[in-house]
C-alpha positions as CSV (number, residue, x, y, z in Angstrom):
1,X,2.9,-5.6,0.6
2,X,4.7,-8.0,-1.6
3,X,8.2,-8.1,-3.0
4,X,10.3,-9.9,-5.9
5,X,12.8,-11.4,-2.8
6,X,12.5,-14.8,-1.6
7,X,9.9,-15.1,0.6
8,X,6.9,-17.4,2.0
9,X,3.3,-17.1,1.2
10,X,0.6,-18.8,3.1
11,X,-3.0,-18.1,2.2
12,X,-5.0,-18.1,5.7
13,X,-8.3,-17.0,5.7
14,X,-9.3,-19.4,8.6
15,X,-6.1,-18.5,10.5
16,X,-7.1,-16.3,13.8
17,X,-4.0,-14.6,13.9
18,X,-5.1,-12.8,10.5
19,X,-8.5,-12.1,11.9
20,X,-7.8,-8.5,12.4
21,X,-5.2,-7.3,9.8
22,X,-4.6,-3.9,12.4
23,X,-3.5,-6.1,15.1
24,X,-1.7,-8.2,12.9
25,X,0.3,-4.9,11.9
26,X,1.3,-3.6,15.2
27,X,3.0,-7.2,15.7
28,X,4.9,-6.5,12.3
29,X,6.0,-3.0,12.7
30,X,9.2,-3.1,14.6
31,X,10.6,-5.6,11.6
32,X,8.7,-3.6,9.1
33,X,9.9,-0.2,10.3
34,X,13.7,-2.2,10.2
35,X,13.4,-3.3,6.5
36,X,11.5,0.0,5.4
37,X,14.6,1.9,6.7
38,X,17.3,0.3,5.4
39,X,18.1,2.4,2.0
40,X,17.1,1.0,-0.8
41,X,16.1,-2.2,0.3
42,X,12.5,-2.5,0.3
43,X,10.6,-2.0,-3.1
44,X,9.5,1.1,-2.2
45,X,12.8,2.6,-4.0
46,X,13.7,-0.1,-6.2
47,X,10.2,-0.7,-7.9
48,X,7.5,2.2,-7.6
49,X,7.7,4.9,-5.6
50,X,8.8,7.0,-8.6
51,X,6.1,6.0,-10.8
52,X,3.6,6.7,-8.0
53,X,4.7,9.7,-7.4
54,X,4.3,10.9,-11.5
55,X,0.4,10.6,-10.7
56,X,0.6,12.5,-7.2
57,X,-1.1,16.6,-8.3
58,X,1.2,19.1,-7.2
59,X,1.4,20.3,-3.3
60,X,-2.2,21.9,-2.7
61,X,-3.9,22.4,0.6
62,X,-3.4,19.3,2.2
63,X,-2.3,16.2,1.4
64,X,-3.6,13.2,4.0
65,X,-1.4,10.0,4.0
66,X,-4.0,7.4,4.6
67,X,-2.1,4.3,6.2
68,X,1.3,6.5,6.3
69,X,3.5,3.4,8.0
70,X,6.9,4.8,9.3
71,X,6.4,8.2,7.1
72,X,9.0,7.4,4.3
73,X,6.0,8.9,1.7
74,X,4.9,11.9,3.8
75,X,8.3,12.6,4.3
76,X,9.1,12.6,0.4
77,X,5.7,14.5,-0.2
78,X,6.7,17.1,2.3
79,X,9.9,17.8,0.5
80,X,8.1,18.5,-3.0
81,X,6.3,20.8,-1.2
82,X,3.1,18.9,0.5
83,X,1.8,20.0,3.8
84,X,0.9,16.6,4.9
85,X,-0.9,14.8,7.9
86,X,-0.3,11.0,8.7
87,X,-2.2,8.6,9.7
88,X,-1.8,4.7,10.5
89,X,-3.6,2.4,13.1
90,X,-0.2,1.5,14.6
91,X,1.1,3.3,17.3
92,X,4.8,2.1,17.1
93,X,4.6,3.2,13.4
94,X,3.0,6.5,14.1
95,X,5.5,6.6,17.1
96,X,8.5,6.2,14.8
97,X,6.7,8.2,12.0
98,X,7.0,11.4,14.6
99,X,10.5,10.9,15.7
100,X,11.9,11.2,11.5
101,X,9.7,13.8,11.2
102,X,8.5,16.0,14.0
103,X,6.7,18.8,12.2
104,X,4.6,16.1,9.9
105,X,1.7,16.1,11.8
106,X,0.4,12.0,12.3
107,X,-2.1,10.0,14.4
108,X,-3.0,7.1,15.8
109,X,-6.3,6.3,14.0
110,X,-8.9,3.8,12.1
111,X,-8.7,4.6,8.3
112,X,-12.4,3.9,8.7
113,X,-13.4,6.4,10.9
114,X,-10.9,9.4,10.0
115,X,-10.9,12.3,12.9
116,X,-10.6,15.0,10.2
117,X,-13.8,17.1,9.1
118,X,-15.5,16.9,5.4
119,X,-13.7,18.4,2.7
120,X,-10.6,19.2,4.9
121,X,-8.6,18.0,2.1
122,X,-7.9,18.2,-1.4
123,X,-5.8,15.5,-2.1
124,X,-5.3,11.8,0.0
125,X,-2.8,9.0,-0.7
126,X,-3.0,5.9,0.1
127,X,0.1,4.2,-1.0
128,X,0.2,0.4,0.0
129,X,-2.1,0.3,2.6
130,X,-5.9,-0.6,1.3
131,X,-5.1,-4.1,1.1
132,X,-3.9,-4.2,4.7
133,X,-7.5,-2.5,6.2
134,X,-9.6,-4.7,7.7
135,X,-12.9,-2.0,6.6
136,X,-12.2,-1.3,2.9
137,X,-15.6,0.1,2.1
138,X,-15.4,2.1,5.0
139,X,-12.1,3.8,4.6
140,X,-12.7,4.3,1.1
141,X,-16.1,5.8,2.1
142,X,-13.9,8.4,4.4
143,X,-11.6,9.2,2.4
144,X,-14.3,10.5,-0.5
145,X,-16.1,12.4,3.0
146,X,-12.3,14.3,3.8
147,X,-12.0,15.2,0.3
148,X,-13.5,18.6,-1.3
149,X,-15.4,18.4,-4.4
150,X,-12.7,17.2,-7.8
151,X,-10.2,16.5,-4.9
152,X,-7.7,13.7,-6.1
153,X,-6.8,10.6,-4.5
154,X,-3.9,8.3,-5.4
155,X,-3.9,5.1,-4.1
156,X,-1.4,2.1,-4.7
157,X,-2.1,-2.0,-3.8
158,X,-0.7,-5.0,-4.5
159,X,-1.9,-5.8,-7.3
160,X,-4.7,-8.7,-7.0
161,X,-3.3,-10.6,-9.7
162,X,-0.2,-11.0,-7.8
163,X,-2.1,-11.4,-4.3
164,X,-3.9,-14.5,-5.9
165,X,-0.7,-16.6,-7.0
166,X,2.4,-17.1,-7.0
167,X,5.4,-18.5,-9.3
168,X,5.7,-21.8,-9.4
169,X,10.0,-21.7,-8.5
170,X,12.9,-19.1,-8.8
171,X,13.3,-19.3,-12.8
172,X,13.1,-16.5,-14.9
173,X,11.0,-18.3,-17.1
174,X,9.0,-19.9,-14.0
175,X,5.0,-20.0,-14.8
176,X,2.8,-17.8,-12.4
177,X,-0.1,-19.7,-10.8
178,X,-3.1,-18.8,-9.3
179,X,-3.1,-20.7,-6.2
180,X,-6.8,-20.6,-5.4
181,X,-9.8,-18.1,-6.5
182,X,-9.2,-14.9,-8.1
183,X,-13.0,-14.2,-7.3
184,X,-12.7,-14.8,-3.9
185,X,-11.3,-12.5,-1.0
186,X,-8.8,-14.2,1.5
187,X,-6.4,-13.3,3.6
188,X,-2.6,-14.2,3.4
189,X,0.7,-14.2,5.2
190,X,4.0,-13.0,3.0
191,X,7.1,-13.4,5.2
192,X,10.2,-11.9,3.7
193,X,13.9,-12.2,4.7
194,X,17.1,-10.6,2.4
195,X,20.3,-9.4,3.5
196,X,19.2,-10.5,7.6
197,X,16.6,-8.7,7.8
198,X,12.6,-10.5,7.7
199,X,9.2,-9.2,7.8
200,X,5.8,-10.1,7.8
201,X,3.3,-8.9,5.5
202,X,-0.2,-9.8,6.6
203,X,-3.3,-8.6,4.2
204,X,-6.0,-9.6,2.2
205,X,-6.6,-10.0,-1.4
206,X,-9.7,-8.6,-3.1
207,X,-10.4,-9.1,-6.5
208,X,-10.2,-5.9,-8.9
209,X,-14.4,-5.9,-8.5
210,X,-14.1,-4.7,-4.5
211,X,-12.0,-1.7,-5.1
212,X,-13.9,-0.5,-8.0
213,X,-16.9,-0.8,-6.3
214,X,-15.9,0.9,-3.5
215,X,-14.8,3.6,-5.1
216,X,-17.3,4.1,-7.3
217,X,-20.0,3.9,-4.4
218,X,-17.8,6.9,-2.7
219,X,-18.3,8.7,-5.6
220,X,-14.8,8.7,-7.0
221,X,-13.9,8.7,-10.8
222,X,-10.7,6.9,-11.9
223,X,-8.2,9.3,-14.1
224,X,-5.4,7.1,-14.5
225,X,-4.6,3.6,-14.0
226,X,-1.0,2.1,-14.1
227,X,0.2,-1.6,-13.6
228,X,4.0,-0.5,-13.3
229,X,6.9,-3.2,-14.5
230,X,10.0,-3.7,-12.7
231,X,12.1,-1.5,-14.3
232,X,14.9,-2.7,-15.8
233,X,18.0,-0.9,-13.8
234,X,16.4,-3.0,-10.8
235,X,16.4,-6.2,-12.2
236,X,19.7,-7.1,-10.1
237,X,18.6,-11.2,-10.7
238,X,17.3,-13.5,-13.0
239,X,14.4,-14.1,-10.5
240,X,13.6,-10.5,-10.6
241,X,12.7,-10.3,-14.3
242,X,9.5,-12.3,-13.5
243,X,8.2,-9.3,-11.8
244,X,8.4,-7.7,-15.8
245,X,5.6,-9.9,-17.0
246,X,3.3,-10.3,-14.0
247,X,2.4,-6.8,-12.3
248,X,3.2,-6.6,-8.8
249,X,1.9,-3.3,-8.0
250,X,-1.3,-1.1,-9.0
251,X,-1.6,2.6,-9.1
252,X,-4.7,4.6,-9.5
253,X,-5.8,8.2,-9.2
254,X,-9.6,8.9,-8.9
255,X,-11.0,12.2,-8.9
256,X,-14.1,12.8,-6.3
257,X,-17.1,13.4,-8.4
C-alpha cells in the first residue's frame, strides 16, 4: 500500500526478493503490524477508511475479509455489526489478528484457494490487499465462488495510476510522472519511514484492464466506483496536497451477477 509520507519506490520486476509477494509479506509484517497500530498514523485513518466504509452494505450473513492484515477492518466491521471471518497468507498477521480480537474468527490461507464453501457469504472485502496477491485472477475467481447470487463485494487498491509514477520532488506543485509503462504489470518496493517507524510495501501494479477483467470473468458487476481525494482536514503539509490531484486509492463495489 502506498502513502503521502516520504518514502522510497523502486520498481523491481526482475528482483527475486519480489518473486513471491506472500513471502515478501510475512518478512514485512512485524514493521507493518508496528505502523498499522500506531493510531492514526497509517492512511488507513487519515485518508480512506471512512469513504470505504460508505460503500460497505449493512451487516448481513457474513462478511469475509479477504487479505484481513492485523484485523484493524474486521475489527471496525464487527463493531457496526458484521459477523466477520479473516483471512490473510501471513501467519504473524493472522497471529496478531487473533490476539486483538479473539472471537473474529481468521486463518492462515491462499486468497486463491479460499477454505470456505460456495455461496457461504454474502458480502467479501478486500480492502488493500489485491495488489499485494501474487494470483489475482484466482482470488478474484474465489471470491465470486464464496459469494451467493447479488452478493456484494467491496474491494480497495492502490490506485494504478499512482502505482505507475511517482512525483517528481516534495513540492505541492511537483509534476507526477509515470516512471515506466502504465500498460505493463511490474512489481515494486515502497519503503516508508515517519515518526521512527518504517515499512515495506512490496506489490505489483496492474493496469486498470487486469482488475476489470478479472472481475468481469467472475461474473461480478461494478455498482460504484470512487477515486477518493485526500481530504482536506488531513492535509497536515504542503507535500500532502499532491495526493488532492492524483488519486492514491481506488474503491469499488461489484455486485455478483
Amino acid at each position: 500500500m502506498s502513502a503521502p509520507y516520504p518514502h522510497r519506490r523502486r520498481y523491481a520486476s526482475d528482483d527475486p526478493s519480489t518473486a513471491d509477494l506472500a513471502t515478501s509479506w510475512e518478512a514485512s509484517a512485524a514493521g507493518f503490524i508496528a505502523w498499522a497500530r500506531k493510531p492514526l498514523h497509517d492512511s488507513y485513518w487519515r485518508y480512506h477508511r471512512d469513504q470505504f466504509l460508505e460503500l460497505v452494505p449493512p451487516p448481513g450473513r457474513l462478511t469475509l475479509d479477504i487479505g484481513c492484515g492485523e484485523g484493524r477492518l474486521s475489527r471496525d466491521l464487527k463493531v457496526r455489526g458484521h459477523t466477520v471471518i479473516g483471512l490473510d497468507a501471513s501467519s504473524t498477521m493472522i497471529e496478531h489478528a487473533r490476539a486483538a480480537d479473539a472471537e473474529i474468527e481468521a486463518y492462515v490461507g491462499d486468497a486463491a484457494a479460499l477454505p470456505f464453501e460456495d455461496g457461504v457469504a454474502d458480502l467479501a472485502v478486500a480492502f488493500m490487499s489485491l495488489q499485494d496477491i501474487d494470483d489475482l485472477a484466482g482470488a478474484v475467481a474465489e471470491l465470486g465462488r464464496v459469494l451467493e447470487p447479488s452478493g456484494r463485494l467491496c474491494l480497495a487498491i492502490v490506485h494504478p495510476l499512482n502505482s505507475a509514477g511517482v512525483f517528481a520532488d516534495e513540492g505541492e506543485t511537483s509534476p507526477f510522472v509515470i516512471a515506466g509503462s502504465y500498460l505493463e504489470r511490474s512489481r515494486y518496493v515502497d519503503t516508508i519511514e515517519r515518526d521512527g517507524l518504517a515499512v515495506t510495501f512490496v506489490s505489483e501494479h496492474r493496469p486498470l484492464e487486469v482488475y476489470f477483467e478479472a472481475l468481469a470473468a467472475a461474473g461480478f458487476l461494478i455498482e460504484r466506483l470512487r477515486e477518493p481525494r485526500v481530504p482536506e482536514t488531513a492535509v497536515t503539509e504542503p507535500r500532502s496536497r499532491r495526493w488532492q490531484r492524483v488519486p492514491l486509492f481506488l474503491h469499488i463495489r461489484a455486485i455478483r451477477s
